[in-house]
C-alpha positions in Angstrom: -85.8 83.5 216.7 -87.7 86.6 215.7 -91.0 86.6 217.3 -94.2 87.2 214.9 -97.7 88.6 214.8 -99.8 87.5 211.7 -103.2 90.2 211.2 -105.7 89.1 209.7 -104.8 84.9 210.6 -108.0 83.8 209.6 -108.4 84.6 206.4 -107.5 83.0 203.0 -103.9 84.7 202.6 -103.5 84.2 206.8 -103.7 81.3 206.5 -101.2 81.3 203.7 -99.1 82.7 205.9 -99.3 80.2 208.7 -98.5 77.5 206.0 -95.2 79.4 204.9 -94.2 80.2 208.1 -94.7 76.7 209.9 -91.3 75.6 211.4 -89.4 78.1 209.8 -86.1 78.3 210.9 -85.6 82.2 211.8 -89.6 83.5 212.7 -91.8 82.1 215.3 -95.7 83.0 215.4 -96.0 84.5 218.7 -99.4 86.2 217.9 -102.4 85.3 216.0 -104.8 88.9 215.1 -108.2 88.3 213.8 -111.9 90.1 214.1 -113.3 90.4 217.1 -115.7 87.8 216.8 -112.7 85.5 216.2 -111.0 86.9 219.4 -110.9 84.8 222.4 -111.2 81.4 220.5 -108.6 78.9 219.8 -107.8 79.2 216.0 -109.2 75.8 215.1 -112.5 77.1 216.3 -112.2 80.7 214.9 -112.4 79.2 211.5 -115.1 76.9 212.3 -118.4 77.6 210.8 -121.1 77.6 213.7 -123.9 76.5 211.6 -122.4 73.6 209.9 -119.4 73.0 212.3 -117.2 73.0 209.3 -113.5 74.1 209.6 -113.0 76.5 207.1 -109.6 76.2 205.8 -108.5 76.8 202.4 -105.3 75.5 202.2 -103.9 72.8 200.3 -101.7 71.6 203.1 -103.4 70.4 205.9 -103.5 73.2 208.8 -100.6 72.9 210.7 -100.8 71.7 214.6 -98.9 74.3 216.1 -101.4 76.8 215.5 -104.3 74.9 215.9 -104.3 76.0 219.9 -103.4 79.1 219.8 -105.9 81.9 221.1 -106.7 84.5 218.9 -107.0 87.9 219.6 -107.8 91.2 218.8 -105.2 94.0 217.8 -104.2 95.9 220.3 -101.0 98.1 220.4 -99.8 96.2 223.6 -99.1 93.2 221.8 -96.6 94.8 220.0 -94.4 94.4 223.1 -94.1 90.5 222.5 -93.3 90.6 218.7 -90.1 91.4 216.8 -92.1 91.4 213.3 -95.7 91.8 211.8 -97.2 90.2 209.1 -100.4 92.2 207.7 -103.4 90.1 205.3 -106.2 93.0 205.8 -107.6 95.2 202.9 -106.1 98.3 202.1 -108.5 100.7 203.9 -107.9 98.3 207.3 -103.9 98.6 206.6 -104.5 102.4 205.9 -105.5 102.7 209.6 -103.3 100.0 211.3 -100.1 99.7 209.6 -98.7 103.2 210.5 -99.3 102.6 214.1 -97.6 99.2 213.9 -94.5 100.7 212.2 -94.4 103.3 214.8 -92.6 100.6 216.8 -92.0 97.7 215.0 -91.4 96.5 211.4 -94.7 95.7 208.9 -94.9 93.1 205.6 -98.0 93.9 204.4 -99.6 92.4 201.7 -101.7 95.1 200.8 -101.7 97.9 198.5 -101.9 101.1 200.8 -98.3 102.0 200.4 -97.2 100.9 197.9 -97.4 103.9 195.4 -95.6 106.1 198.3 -92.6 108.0 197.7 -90.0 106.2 200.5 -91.8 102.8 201.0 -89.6 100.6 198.6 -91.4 97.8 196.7 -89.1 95.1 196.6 -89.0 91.7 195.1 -85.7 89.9 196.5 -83.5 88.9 193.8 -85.0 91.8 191.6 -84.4 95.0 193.2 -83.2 94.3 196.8 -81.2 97.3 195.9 -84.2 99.4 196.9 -83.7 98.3 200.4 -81.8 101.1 201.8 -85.3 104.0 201.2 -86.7 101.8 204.1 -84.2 103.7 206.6 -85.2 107.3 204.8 -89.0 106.1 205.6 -88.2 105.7 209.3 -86.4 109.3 208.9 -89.0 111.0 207.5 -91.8 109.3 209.5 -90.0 109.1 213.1 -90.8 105.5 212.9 -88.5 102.8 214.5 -90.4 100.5 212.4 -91.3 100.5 209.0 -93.9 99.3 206.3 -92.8 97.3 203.1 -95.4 95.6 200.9 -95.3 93.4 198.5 -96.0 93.9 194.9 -99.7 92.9 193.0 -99.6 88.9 192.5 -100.5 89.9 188.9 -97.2 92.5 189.3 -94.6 89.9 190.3 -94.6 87.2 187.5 -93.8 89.9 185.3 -91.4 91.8 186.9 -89.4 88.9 187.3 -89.8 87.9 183.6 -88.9 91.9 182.9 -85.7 92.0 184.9 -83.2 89.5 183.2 -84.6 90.8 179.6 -83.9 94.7 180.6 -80.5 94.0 182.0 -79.3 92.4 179.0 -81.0 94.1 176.1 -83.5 96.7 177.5 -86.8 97.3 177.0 -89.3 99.9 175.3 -92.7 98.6 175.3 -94.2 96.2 177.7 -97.6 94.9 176.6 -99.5 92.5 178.8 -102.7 90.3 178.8 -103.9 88.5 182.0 -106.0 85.8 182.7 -106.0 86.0 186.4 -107.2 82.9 188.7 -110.1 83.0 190.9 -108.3 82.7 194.6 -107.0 86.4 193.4 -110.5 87.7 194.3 -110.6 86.7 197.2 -113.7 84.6 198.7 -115.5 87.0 200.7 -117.3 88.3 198.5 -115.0 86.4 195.7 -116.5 85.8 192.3 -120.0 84.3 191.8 -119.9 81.3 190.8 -122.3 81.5 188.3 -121.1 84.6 187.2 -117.3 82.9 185.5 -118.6 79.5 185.5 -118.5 79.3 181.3 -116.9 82.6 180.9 -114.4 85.3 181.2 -114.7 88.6 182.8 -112.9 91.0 181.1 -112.3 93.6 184.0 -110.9 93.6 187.2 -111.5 96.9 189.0 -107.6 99.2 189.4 -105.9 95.8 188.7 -104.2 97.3 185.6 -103.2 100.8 186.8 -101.4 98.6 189.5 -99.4 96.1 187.6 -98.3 98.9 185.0 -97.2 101.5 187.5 -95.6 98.9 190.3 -93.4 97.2 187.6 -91.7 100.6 186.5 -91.3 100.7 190.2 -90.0 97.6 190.8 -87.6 98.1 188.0 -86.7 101.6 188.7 -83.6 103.2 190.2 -82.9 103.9 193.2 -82.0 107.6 193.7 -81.1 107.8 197.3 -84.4 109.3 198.3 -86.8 108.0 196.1 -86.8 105.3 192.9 -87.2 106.7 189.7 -89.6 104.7 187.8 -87.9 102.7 185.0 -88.3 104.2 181.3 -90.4 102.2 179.1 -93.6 102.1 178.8 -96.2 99.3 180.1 -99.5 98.6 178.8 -102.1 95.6 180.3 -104.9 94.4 180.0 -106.4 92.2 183.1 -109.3 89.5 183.0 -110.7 86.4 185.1 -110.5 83.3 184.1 -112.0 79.8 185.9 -108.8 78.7 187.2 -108.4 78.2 191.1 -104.6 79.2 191.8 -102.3 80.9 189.2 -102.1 83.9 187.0 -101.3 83.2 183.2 -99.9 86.6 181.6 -99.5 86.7 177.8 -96.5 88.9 177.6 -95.4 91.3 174.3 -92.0 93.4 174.2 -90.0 95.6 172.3 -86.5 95.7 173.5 -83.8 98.2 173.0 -81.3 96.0 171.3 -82.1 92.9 169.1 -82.0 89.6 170.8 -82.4 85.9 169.4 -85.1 83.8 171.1 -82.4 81.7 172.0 -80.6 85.2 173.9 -83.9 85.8 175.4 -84.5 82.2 176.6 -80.6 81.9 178.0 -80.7 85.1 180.3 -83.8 83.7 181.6 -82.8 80.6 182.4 -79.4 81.8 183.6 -81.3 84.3 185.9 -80.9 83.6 189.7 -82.7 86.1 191.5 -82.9 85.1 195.0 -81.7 81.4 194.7 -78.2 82.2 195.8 -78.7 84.5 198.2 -79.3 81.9 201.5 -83.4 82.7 201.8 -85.4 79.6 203.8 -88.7 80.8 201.4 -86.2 81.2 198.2 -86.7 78.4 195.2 -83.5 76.8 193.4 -84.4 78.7 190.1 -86.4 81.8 190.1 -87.4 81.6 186.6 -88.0 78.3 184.9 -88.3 77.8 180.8 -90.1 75.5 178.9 -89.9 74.0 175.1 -92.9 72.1 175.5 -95.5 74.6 173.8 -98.3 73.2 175.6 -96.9 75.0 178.8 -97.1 76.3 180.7 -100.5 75.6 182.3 -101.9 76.5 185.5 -102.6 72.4 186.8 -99.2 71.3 185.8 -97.1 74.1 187.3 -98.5 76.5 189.3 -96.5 74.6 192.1 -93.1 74.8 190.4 -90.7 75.1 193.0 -93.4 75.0 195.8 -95.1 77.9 193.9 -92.2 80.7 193.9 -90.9 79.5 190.5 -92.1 82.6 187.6 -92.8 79.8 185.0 -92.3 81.0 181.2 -93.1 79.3 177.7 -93.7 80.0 173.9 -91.2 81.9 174.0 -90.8 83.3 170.1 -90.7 86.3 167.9 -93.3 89.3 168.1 -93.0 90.5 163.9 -95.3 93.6 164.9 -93.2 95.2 167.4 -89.1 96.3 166.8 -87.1 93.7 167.9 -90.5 92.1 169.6 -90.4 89.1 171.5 -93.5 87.2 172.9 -93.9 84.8 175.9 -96.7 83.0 178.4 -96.0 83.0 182.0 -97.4 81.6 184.8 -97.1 82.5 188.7 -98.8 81.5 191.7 -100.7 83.8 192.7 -101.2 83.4 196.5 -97.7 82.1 197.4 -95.2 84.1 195.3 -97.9 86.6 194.8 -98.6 86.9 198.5 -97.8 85.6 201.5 -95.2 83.6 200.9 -93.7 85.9 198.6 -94.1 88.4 202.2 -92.3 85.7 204.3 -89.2 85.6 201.3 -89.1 89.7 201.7 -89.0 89.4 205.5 -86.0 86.7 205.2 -84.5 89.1 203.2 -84.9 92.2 205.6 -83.9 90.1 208.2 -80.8 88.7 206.7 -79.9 92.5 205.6 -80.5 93.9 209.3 -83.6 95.3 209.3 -85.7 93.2 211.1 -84.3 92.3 214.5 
């Protein structure tokens, strides 16, 4: 078993990460990291709320036993010396600091956006460009590192690019134009949105959400050059807003593609898309990317949890008359289990399964 360290285990995407990574079959939490004023305690009662004696866990699924016990502690380098692998859920200035003295010895999944824009940290969604892998060894080369850090993309980034990749293969693309209506566990709940501030509204801004999806997805579906990844060649344009839903981003999704495709073309290389569901990952659904007639879908309630929540689920799939050879869709994806750390648990299997993680 490869033995784990989860930073930042009390928090809302921790403690998604103790949910994906409950009795999985290849990593083992060894190590829980919290705040200091969480250290010492047994997790149960880190995430216990003094005043009310609440237990303040956001999860759907109940908290799982195994970790209930376990004494959290503080980060210090010497744990490293018990753990084979780190999982990261801090904010980007907290990862700026830690994460490079992590992958000084060992490898880092981080679900934050520090690195991601760097020149040899690949940005890789398995079953989408896995092909990127290989920069991780010219990061350790360039940095002296026997670890390494690889994030994970934006939630709001990883729908998409999955709905991008099948589409580009087979007819490529010129124009990407995107409109989000983002769900409310994607701000986080410390500070989170006000309540009163979406209740009976939409905000139409969410602060550098936009510059990320538009300049990840050209680096998702770049190429790999060996040293770096060339962004891809098209051109994206998004616009990102709140809505009040809980879990799952809805993306209303405009292209132009390089040669002219049906809506039937369009919806058959999306369904025949596999992704990662052949390639033996524990985290991995059966179909990567599911379609739907039903114009009614799809909807956040009804299938946010398609495939446990790592299905990209598309819909209204049709004809765009104002853009050359436009097609239009909706898609949905869930934002804090594909979109984070979950989706972090399927890139570990995949490091792990390709030898990087040992």
């Amino acid at each position: 078993m490869i033995e784990v360290m989860v930073i930042g285990a009390t928090g809302v995407v921790g403690q998604q990460f103790l949910v994906a990574l409950a009795n999985h079959p290849w990593f083992h939490v060894d190590k829980l990291v919290a705040s200091p004023r969480s250290a010492g305690k047994r997790y149960v009662d880190a995430i216990r709320d003094r005043a009310t004696g609440s237990i303040r866990w956001y999860c759907d699924e109940p908290l799982p036993e195994q970790f209930r016990e376990i004494v959290v502690e503080s980060f210090r380098e010497e744990l490293l010396d018990d753990v084979d692998l780190v999982f990261t859920a801090v904010e980007s200035d907290v990862a700026r600091e830690i994460e490079p003295k992590i992958a000084e010895k060992k490898p880092v999944i981080s679900t934050a956006s520090a690195f991601r824009y760097e020149e040899d940290v690949p940005l890789i969604i398995p079953g989408v460009n896995h092909d990127h892998a290989p920069l991780i060894e010219r990061q350790r080369q360039n940095r002296g590192w026997k670890g390494f850090i690889a994030p994970i993309p934006n939630c709001t980034t990883t729908g998409l690019a999955i709905s991008l990749k099948p589409i580009m293969d087979a007819f490529g693309l010129k124009i990407v134009l995107m409109t989000s209506l983002q769900a409310l566990s994607g701000a986080g709940r410390s500070p989170g949105v006000i309540g009163l501030d979406i209740l009976d509204n939409v905000i139409p801004y969410i602060p550098k959400e936009e510059e990320k999806v538009q300049k990840e997805t050209l680096k998702i579906l770049g190429k790999y050059m060996g040293d770096h990844v060339e962004p891809a060649g098209f051109k994206v344009s998004c616009t990102c807003t709140r809505v009040n839903v809980r879990d799952g981003h809805t993306e209303c999704v405009f292209l132009s593609t390089e040669k002219n495709a049906t809506v039937d073309e369009v919806k058959s290389v999306l369904r025949k898309f596999k992704g990662c569901s052949d390639m033996g990952l524990p985290s991995a659904p059966k179909r990567m990317i599911v379609v739907h007639e039903d114009p009614f879908r799809p909807q956040p309630r009804l299938d946010r949890n398609t495939e446990d929540g790592m299905a990209t689920v598309v819909g209204r799939v049709r004809e765009d008359p104002a853009l050359e050879n436009g097609i239009k869709y909706v898609l949905l994806s869930h934002n804090t289990k594909m979109g984070a750390a979950k989706g972090a648990v399927l890139l570990a299997e995949l490091l792990y399964k390709e030898g990087y993680i040992c």
